[in-house]
C-alpha atoms as an extended CHARMM CRD file, in Angstrom:
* protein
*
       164  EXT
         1         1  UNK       CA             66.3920000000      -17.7230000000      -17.7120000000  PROA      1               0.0000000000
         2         2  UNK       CA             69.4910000000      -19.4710000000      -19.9070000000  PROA      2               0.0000000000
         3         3  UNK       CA             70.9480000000      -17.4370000000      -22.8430000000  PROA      3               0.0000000000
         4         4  UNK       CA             73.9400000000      -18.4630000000      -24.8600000000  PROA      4               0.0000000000
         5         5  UNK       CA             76.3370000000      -16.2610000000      -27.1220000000  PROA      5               0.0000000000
         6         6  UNK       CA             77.6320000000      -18.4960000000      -29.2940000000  PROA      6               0.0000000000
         7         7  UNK       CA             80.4560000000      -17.4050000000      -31.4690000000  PROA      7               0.0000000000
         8         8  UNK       CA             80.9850000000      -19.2230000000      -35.0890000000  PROA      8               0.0000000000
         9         9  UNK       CA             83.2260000000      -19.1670000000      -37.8900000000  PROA      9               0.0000000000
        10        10  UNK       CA             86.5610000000      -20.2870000000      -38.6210000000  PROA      10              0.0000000000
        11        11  UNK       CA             89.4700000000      -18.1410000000      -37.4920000000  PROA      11              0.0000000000
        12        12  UNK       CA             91.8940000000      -19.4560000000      -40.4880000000  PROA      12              0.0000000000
        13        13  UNK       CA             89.6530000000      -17.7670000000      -43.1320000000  PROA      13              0.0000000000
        14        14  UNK       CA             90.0340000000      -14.2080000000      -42.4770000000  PROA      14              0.0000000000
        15        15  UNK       CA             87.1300000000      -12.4870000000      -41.6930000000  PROA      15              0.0000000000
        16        16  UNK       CA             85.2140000000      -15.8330000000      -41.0370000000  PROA      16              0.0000000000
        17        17  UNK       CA             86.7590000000      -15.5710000000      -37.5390000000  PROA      17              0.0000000000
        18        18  UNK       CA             84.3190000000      -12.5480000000      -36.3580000000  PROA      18              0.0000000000
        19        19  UNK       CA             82.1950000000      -14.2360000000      -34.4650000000  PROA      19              0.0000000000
        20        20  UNK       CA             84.9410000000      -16.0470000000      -32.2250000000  PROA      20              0.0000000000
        21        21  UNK       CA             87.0110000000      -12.9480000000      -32.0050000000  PROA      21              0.0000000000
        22        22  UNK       CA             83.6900000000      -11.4780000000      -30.6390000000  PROA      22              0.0000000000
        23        23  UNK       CA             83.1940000000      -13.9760000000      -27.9720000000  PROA      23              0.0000000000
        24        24  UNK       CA             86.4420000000      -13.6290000000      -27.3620000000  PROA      24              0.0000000000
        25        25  UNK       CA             86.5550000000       -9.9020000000      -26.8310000000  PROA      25              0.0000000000
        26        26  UNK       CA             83.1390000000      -10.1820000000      -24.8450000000  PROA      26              0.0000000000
        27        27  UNK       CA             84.2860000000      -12.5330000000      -22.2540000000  PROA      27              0.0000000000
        28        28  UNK       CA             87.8510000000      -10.3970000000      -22.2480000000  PROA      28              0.0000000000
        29        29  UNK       CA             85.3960000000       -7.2730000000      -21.1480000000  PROA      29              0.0000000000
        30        30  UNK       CA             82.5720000000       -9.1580000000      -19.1550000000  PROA      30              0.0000000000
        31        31  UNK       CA             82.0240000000      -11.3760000000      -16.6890000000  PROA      31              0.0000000000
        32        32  UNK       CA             78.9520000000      -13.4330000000      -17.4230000000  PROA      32              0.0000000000
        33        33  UNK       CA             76.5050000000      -13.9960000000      -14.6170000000  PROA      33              0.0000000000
        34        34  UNK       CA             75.8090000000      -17.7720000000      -14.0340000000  PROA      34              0.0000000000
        35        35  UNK       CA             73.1780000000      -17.8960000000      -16.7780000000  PROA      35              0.0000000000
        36        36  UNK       CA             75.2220000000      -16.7230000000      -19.3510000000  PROA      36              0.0000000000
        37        37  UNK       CA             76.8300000000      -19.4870000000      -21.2240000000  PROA      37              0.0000000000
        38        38  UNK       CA             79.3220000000      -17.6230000000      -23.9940000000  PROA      38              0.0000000000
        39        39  UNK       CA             80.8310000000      -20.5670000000      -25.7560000000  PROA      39              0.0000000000
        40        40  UNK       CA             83.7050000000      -20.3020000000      -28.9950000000  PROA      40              0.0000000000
        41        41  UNK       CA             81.9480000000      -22.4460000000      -31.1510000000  PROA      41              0.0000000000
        42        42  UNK       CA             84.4330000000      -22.1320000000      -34.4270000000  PROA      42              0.0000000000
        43        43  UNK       CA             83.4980000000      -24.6010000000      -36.1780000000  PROA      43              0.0000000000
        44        44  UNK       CA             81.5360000000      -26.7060000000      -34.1020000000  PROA      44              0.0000000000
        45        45  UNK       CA             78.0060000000      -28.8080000000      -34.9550000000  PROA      45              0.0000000000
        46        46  UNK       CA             76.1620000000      -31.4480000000      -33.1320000000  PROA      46              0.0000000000
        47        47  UNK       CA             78.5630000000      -31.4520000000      -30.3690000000  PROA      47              0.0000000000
        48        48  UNK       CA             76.7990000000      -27.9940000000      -29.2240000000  PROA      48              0.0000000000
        49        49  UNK       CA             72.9550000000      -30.0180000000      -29.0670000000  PROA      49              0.0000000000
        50        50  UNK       CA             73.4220000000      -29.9890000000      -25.4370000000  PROA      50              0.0000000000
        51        51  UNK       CA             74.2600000000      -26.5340000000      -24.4880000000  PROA      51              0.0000000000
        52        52  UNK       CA             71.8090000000      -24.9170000000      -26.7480000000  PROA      52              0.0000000000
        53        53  UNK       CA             68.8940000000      -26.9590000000      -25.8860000000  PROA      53              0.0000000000
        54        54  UNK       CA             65.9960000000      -25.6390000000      -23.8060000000  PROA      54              0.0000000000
        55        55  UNK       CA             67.3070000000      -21.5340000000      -23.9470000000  PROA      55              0.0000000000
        56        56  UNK       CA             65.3460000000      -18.8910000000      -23.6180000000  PROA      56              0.0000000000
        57        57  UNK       CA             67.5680000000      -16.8120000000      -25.8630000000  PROA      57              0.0000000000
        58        58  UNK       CA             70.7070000000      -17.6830000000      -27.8960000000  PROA      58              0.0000000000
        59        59  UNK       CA             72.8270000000      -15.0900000000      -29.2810000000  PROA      59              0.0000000000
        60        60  UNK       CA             74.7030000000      -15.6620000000      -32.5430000000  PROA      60              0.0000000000
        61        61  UNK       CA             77.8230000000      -14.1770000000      -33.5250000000  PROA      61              0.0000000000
        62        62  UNK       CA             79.0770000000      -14.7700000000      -36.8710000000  PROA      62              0.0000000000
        63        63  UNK       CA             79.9930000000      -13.0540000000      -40.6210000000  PROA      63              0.0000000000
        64        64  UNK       CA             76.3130000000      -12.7490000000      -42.7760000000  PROA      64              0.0000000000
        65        65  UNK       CA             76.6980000000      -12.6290000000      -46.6240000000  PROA      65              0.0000000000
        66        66  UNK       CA             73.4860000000      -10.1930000000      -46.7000000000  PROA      66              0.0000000000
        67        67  UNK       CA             73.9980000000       -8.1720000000      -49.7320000000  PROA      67              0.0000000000
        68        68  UNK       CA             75.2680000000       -5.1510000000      -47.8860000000  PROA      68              0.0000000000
        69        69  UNK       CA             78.4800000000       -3.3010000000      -47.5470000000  PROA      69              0.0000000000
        70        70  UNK       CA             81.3260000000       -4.5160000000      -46.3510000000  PROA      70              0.0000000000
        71        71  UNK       CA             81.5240000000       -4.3800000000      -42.8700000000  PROA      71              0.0000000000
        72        72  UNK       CA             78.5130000000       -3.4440000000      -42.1530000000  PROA      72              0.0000000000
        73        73  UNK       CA             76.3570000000       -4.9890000000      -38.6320000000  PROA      73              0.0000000000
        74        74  UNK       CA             73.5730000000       -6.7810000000      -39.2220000000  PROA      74              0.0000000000
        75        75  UNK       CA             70.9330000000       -7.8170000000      -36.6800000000  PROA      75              0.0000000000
        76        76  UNK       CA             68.8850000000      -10.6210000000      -37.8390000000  PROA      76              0.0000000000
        77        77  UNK       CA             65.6560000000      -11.7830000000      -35.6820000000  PROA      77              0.0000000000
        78        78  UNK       CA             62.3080000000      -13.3960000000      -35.2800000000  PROA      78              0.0000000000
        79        79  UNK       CA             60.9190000000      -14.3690000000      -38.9590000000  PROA      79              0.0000000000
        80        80  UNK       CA             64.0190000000      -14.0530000000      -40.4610000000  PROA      80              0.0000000000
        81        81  UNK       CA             65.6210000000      -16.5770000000      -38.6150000000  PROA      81              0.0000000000
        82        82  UNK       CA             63.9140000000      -19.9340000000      -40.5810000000  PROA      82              0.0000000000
        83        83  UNK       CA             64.9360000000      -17.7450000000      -43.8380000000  PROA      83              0.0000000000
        84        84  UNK       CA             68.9420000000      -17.0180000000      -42.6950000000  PROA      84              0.0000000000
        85        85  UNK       CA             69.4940000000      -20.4730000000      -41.7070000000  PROA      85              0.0000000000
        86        86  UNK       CA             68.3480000000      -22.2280000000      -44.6920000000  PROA      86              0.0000000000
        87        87  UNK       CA             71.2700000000      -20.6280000000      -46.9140000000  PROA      87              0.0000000000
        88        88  UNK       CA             74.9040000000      -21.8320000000      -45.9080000000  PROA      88              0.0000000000
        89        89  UNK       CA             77.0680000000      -19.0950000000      -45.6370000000  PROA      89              0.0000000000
        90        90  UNK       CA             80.3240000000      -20.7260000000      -45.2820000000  PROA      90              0.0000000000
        91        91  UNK       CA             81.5140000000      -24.6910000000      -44.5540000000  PROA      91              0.0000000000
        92        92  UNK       CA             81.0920000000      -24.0590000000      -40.5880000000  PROA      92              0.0000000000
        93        93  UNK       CA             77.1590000000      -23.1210000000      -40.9000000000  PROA      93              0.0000000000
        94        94  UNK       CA             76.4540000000      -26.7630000000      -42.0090000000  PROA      94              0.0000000000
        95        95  UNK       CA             76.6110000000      -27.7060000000      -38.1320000000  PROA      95              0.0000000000
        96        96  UNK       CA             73.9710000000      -24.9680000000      -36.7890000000  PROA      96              0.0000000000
        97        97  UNK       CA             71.0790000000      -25.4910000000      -39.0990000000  PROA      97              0.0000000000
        98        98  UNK       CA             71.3440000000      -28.8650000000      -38.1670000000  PROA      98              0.0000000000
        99        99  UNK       CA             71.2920000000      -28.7270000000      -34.3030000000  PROA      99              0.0000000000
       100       100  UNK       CA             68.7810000000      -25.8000000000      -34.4450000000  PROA      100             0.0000000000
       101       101  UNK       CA             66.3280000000      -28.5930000000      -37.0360000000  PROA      101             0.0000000000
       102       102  UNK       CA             67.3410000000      -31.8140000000      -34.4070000000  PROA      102             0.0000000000
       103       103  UNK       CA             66.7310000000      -29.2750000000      -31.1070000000  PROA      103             0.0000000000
       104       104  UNK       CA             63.1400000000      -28.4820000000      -33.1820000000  PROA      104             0.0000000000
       105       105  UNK       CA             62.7590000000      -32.4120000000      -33.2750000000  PROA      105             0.0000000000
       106       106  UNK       CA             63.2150000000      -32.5550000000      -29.4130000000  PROA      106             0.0000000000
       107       107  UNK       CA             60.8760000000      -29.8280000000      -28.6270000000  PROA      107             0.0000000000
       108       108  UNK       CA             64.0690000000      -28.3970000000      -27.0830000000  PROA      108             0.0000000000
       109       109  UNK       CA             64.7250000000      -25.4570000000      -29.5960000000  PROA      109             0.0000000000
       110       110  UNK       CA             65.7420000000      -21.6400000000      -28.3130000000  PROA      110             0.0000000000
       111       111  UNK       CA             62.6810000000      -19.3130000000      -27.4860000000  PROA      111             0.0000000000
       112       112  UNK       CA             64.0280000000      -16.7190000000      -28.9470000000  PROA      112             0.0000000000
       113       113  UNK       CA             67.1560000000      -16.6800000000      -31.4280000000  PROA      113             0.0000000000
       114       114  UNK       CA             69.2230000000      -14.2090000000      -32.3680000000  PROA      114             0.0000000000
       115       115  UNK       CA             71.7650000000      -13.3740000000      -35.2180000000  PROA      115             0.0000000000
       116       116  UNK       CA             74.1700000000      -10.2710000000      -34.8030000000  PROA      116             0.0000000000
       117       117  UNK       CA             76.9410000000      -10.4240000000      -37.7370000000  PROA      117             0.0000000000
       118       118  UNK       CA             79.3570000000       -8.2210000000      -39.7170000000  PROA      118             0.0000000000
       119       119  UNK       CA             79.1390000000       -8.7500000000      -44.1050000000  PROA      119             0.0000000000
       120       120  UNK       CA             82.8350000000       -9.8970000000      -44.8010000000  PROA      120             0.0000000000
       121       121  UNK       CA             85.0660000000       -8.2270000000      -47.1260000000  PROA      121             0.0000000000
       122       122  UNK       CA             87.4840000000      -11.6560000000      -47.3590000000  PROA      122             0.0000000000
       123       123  UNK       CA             86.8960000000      -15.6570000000      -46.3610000000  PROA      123             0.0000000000
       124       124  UNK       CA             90.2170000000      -16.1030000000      -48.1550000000  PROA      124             0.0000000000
       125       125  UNK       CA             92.9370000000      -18.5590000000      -46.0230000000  PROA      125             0.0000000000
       126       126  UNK       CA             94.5580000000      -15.8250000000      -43.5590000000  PROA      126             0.0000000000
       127       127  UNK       CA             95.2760000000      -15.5460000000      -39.7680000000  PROA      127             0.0000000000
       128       128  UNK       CA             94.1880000000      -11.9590000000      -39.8190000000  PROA      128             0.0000000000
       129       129  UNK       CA             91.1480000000      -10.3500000000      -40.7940000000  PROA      129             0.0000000000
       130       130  UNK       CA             90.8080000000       -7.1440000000      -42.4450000000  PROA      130             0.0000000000
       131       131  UNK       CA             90.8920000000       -4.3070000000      -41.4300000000  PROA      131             0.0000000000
       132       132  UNK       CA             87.6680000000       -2.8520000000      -41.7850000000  PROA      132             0.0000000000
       133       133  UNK       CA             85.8640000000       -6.3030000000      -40.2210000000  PROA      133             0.0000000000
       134       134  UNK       CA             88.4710000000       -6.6200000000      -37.4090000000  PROA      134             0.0000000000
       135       135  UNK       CA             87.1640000000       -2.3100000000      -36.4620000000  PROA      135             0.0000000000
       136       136  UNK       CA             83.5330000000       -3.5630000000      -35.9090000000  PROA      136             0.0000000000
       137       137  UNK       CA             84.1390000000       -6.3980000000      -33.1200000000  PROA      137             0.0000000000
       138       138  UNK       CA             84.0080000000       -3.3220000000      -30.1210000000  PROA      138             0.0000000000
       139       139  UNK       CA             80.7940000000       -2.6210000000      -31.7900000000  PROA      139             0.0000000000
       140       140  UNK       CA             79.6140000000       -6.1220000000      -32.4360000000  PROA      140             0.0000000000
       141       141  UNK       CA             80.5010000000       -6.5790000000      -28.6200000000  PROA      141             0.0000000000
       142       142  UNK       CA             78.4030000000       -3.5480000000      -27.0440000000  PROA      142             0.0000000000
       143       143  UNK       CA             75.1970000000       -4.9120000000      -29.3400000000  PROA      143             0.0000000000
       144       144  UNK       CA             75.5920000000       -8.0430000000      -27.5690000000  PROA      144             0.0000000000
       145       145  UNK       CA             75.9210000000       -6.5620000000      -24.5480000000  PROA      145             0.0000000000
       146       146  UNK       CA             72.6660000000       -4.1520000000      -24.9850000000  PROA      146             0.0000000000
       147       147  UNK       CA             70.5350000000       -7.5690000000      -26.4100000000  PROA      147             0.0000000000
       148       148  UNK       CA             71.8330000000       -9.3660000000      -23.3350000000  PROA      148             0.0000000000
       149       149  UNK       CA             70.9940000000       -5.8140000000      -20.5860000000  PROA      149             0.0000000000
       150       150  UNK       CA             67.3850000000       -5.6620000000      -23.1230000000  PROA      150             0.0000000000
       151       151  UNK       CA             66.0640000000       -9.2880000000      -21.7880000000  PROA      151             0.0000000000
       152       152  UNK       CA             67.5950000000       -8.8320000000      -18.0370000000  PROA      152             0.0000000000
       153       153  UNK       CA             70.8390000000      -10.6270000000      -18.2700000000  PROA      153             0.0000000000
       154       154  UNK       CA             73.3650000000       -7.9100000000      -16.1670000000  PROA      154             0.0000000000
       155       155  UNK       CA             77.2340000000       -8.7140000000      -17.5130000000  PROA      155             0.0000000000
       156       156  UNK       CA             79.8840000000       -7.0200000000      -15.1190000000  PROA      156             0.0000000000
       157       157  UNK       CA             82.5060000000       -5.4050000000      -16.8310000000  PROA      157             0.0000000000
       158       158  UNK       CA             86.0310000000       -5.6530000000      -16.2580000000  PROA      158             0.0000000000
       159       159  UNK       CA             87.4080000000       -3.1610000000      -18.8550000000  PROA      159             0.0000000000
       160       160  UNK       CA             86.2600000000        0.3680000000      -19.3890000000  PROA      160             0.0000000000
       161       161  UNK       CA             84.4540000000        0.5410000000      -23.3660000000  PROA      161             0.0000000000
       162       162  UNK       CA             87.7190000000        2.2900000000      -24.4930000000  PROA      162             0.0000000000
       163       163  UNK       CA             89.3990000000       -0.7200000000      -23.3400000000  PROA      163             0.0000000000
       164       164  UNK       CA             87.2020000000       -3.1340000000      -25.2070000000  PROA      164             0.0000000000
């Protein structure tokens, strides 16, 4: 079984950077076992086609414009999916609807997908995000932990979760 936590988003836009800062806290507090593939994606598109094809789960970090509070976690699965990727949410998301449509072409698409964000409060140009998004990335980190532990993938840690 191959799962991928792929972290998106574009670390000069504030709160865009979640989902790297994510991955990035993950692997700080993990190890991965060998069929755990966490990649930074930032900004990334087509250049990912080969690491995401043929998954049996991939694991999305990224910011969500959903509608609901700032900073707020939201888990987005299963029917939803088709419905999330079809409206861009900021200039990176161009590249993942189209490697998720050409991995469809291939018959090489994820079994399951997965979509764990945070609803920004800023995508304005800044290094640092706010405060209230940059709290929620130990959270964000422990649901990705419990969706990996949920389909059998076993991460190590390395840091206590106070640490994280």
């Amino acid at each position: 079984m191959r799962a991928v936590v792929l972290g998106i988003g574009n670390t000069i836009l504030s709160d865009e950077a979640a989902g790297v800062r994510a991955v990035e806290a993950l692997e700080q507090a993990f190890r991965m076992p060998a069929n755990v593939l966490v990649i930074d994606g930032g900004t990334s598109g087509m250049e990912m086609i080969e690491d995401l094809s043929n998954l049996d789960f991939l694991l999305v970090l990224d910011v969500v414009l959903t509608g609901a509070a700032p900073g707020t976690l939201v888990k987005i699965a299963g029917d939803e999916i088709p419905v999330f990727f079809r409206d861009k949410l900021s200039p990176h998301q161009i590249g993942l609807p189209d490697v998720l449509a050409s991995l469809e072409l291939l018959d090489a698409i994820p079994k399951e997908i997965v979509v764990l964000g945070v609803e920004p409060i800023s995508l304005e140009l800044g290094m640092d995000m706010t405060p209230t998004v940059a709290a929620t990335i130990p959270e964000l980190v422990n649901r990705t932990v419990a969706e990996l532990s949920a389909r059998g993938y076993v991460l190590e840690p390395l840091l206590s979760p106070a640490q994280v």
